[in-house]
C-alpha positions in Angstrom: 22.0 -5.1 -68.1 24.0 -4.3 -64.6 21.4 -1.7 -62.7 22.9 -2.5 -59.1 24.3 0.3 -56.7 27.3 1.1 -57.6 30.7 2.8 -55.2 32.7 5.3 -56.1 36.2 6.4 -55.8 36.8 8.0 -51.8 36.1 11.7 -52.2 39.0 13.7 -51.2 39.6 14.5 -47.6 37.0 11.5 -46.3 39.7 8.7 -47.0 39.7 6.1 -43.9 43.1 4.9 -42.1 42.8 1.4 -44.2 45.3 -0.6 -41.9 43.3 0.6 -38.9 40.0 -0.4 -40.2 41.2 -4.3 -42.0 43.0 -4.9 -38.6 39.7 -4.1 -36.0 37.0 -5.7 -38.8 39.4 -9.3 -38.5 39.5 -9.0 -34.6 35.8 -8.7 -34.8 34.1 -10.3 -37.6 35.0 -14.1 -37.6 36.0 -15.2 -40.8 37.4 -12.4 -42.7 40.4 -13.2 -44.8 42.1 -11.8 -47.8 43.2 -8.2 -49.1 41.0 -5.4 -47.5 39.6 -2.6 -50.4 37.5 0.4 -49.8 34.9 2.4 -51.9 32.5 4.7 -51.1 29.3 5.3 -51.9 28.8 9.1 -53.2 25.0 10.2 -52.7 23.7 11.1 -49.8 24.5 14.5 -47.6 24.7 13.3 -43.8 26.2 10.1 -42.9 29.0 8.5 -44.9 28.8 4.9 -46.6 31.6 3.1 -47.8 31.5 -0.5 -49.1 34.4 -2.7 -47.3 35.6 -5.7 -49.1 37.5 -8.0 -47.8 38.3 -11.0 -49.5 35.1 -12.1 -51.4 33.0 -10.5 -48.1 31.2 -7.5 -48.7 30.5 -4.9 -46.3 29.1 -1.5 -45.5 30.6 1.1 -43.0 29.0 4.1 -42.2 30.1 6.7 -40.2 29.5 11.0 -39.4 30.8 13.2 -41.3 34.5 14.6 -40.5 34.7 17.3 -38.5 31.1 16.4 -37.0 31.3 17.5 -33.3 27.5 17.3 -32.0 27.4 13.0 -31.3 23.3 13.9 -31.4 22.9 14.8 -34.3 25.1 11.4 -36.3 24.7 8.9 -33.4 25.9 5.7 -35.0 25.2 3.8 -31.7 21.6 4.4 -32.1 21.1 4.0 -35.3 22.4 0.1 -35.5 20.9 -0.5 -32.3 17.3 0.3 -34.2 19.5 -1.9 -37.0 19.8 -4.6 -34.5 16.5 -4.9 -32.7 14.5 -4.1 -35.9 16.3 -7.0 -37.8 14.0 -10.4 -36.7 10.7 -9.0 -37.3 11.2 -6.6 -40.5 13.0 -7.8 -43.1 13.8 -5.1 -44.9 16.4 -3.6 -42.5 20.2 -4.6 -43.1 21.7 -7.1 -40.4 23.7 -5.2 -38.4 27.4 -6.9 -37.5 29.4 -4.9 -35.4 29.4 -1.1 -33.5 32.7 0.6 -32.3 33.8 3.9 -30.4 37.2 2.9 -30.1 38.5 6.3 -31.9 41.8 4.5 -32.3 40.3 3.2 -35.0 38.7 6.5 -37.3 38.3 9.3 -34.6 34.4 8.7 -34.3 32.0 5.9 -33.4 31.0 4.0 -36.6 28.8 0.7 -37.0 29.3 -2.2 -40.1 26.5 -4.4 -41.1 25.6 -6.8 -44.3 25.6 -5.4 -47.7 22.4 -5.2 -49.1 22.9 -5.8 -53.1 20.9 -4.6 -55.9 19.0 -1.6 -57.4 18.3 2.0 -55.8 16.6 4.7 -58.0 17.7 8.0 -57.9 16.8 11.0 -59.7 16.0 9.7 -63.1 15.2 5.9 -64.1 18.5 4.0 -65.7 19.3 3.8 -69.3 17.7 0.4 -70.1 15.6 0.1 -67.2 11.7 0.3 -67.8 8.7 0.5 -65.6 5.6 0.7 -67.5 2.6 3.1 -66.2 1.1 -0.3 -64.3 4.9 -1.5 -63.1 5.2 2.1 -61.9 2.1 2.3 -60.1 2.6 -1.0 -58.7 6.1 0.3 -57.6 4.5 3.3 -55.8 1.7 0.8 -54.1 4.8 -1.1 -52.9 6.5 1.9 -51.6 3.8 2.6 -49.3 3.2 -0.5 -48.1 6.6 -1.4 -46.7 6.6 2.2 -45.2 3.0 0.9 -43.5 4.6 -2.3 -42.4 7.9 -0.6 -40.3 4.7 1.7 -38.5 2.5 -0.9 -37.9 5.3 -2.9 -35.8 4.7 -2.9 -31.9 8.0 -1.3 -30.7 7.3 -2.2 -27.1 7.3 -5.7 -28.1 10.7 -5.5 -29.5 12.7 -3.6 -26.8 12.6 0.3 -28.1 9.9 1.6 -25.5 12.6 3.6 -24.6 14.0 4.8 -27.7 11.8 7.8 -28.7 9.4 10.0 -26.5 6.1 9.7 -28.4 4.1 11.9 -26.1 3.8 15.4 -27.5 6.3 14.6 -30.7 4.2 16.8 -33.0 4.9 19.6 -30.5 8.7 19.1 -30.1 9.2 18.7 -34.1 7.7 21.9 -35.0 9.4 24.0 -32.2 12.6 21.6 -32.8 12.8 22.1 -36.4 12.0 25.3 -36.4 15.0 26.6 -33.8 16.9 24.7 -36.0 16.2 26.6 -39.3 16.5 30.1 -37.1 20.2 28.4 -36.1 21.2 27.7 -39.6 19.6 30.4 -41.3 21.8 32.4 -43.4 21.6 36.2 -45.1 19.9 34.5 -48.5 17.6 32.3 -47.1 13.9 33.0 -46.4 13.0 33.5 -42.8 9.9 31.3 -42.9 8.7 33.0 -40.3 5.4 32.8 -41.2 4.8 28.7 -42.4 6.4 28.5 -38.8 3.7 30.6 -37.5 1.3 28.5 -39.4 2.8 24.8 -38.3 2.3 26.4 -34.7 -1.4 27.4 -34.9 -2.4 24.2 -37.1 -1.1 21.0 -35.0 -3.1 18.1 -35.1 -4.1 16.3 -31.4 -1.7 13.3 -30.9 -1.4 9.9 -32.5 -3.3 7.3 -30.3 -1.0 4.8 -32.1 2.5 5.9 -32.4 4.9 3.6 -34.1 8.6 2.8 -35.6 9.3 5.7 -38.1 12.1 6.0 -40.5 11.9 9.6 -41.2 13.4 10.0 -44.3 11.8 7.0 -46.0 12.2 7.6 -50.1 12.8 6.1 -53.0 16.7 6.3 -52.8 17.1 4.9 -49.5 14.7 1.4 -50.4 17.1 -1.0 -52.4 15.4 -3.2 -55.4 15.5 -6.9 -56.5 17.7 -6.4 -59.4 16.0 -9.3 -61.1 12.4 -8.1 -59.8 12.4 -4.6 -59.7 9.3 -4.0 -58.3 10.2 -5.9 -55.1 11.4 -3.7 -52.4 14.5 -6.4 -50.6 16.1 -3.5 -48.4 15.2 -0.2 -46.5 18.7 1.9 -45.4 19.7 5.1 -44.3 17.8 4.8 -40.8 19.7 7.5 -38.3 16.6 9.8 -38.2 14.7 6.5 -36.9 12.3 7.0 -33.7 9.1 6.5 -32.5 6.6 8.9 -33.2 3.4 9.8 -35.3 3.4 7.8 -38.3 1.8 10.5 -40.2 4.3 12.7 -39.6 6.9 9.7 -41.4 4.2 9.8 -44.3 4.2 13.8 -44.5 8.1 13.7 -45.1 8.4 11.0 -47.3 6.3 12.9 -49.9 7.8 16.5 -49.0 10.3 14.7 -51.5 7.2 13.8 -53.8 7.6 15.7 -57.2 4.3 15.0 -59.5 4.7 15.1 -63.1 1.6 18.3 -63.2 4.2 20.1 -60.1 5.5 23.9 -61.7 8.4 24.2 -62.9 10.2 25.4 -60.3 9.8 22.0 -58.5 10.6 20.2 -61.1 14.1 21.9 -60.6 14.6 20.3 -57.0 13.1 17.3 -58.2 15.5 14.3 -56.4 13.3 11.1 -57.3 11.6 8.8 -60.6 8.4 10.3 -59.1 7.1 11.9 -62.4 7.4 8.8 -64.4 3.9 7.7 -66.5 1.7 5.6 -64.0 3.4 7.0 -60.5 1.1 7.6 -57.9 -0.2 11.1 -57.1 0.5 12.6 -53.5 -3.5 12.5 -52.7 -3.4 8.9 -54.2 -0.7 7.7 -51.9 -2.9 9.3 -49.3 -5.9 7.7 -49.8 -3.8 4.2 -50.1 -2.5 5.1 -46.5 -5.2 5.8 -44.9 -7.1 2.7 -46.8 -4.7 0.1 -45.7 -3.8 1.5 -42.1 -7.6 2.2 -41.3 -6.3 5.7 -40.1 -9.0 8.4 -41.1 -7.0 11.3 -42.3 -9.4 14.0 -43.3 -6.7 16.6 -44.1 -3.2 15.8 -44.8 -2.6 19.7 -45.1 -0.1 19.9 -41.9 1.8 16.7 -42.5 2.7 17.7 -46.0 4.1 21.0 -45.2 5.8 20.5 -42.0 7.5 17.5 -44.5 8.4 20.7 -46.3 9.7 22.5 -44.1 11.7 20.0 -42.6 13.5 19.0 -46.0 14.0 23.2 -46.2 15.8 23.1 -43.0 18.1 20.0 -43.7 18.8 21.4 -46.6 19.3 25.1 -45.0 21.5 23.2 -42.3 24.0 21.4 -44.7 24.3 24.8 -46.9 25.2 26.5 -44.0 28.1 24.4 -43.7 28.9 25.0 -47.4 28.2 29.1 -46.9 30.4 29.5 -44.2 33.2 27.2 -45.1 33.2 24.0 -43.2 32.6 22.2 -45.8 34.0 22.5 -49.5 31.6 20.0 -51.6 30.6 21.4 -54.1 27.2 19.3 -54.1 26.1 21.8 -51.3 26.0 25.1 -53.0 22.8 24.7 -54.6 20.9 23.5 -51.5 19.6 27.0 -51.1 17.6 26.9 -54.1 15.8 24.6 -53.0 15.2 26.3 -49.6 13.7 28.8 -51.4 11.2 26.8 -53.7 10.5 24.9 -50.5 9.1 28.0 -48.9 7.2 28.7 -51.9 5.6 25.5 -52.2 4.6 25.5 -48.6 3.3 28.8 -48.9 1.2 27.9 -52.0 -0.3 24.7 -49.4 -1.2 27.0 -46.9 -2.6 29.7 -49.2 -4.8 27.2 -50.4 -5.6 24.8 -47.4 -9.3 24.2 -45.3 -7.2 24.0 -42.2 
């Protein structure tokens, strides 16, 4: 059975000028001929994906969302040059192939690279596709380990000194993320006033080895061996990328964690396959870090629920959108449930945490 990634239909209102696009990818791709067709890929909340093919020649294009004004906040020029230096020493990455701001073109910068084929997991496993309790563990060991590879890469040695500030990132997260949840914070969201408070007071000292992080490193943004599913061929999705404190990477990848022993009302925002028989626990992904980095982590507490809080403000920030009518997707409505069950599961941590 077919399990690979499949496009959709464009959603309306986020078509592409098609002449534009077939006419600047043959002036700048060598090679392409034959009839250009676009699709788009429909997950995701930020950035938008579409595949481009072109001929036999498959593609992906990914630029911000319309209407995005803030170049900051969806800057494609960063995110392939991470793409592009990234590329010879971690496999994983997809080769990047081109990077415009020509707004002739679609009205915003926007970056194409290689198309990287086969199977991403979302919220549920596919009809037909089985991981057995030792597959799925193996899947979660896996997981990890390619997240530990991109942080253990010496960014100096591949030309992004100068792409992130690592000094004092803790610092600038918490007060970063947290003016940016006062910002987007609307009349029926939680104020969080007080997990802020608590981030704050409980900040670890700095990393002494800062690294490459991908920052929202998760099961639906790593792409599968269709015919080796627990191979991990592709990581994507990288315009949060900078250098920082790899724990910090860690604490947000499993702010998305959902265990099959979680409450029931975090089973409701669950996104990911992480409840399946055999998946790794949150302390047993953990203890596998900290094992294979030889990074002593005596309390994860802090990681975990600024991870938390930062999903709750992504989330918060994109329903705002929706709340005050910039947006009409109708995926965006429910985001503020799980703002709220955010705050409550961070408030349970810190209720019950040694820090």
């Amino acid at each position: 059975m077919d399990y690979i990634d499949r496009p959709k239909a464009i959603r309306k209102g986020e078509e592409l000028d098609l002449k534009r696009v077939e006419e600047f990818l043959k002036d700048t791709i060598p090679g392409l001929t034959g009839e250009l067709t676009v699709q788009q890929f429909p997950s995701g909340f930020s950035n938008l994906t579409y595949l481009i093919a072109v001929g036999d020649t498959e593609l992906v294009l990914r630029r911000p969302p319309f209407g995005t004004k803030a170049k900051s906040a969806h800057d494609m020029g960063r995110e392939y040059r991470m793409l592009k230096a990234l590329k010879p020493v971690y496999p994983y990455g997809p080769e990047p192939l081109v990077y415009s701001e020509d707004e002739a073109v679609m009205g915003c910068p926007f970056y194409v690279m290689e198309r990287l084929k086969g199977i991403i997991l979302r919220k549920d496993i596919p009809a037909g596709l089985h991981f057995s309790p030792q597959d799925a563990r193996r899947l979660c060991e896996n997981l990890i380990d390619v997240q530990l590879e991109l942080h253990s890469i010496d960014y100096k040695a591949i030309g992004l000194e100068g792409y992130g500030r690592p000094d004092g990132y803790v610092r600038r997260q918490v007060e970063g993320w947290s003016q940016r949840y006062r910002n987007a914070r609307t009349p029926d969201a939680p104020d969080y006033e007080d997990v802020m408070a608590w981030l704050e007071e409980k900040m670890p000292p700095e990393t002494p080895k800062p690294g490459i992080i991908h920052n929202d490193y998760k099961f639906d943004n790593v792409v599968l061996d269709a015919d080796n599913p627990l191979k991990i061929v592709g990581v994507l999705d990288w315009e949060m990328a900078t250098i920082g404190d790899p724990l910090m990477d860690l604490g947000s990848s499993l702010a998305y964690w959902v265990e099959a022993a979680d409450p029931p009302n975090v089973q409701l925002i669950r996104m990911l396959p992480t409840t399946i028989p055999g998946a790794m626990t949150r302390a047993e992904i953990v203890a596998r870090y900290a094992e294979r980095s030889g990074i002593s982590i005596p309390n994860f507490d802090f990681y975990l629920c600024f991870g938390l809080f930062r999903l709750a403000v992504i989330a918060q920030q994109i329903y705002y959108r929706f709340y005050h009518g910039q947006t009409t997707d109708e995926r965006f409505k429910m985001l503020i449930v799980a703002v709220q069950v955010l705050e409550e599961s961070a408030r349970s941590l810190i209720g019950n945490s040694t820090l």
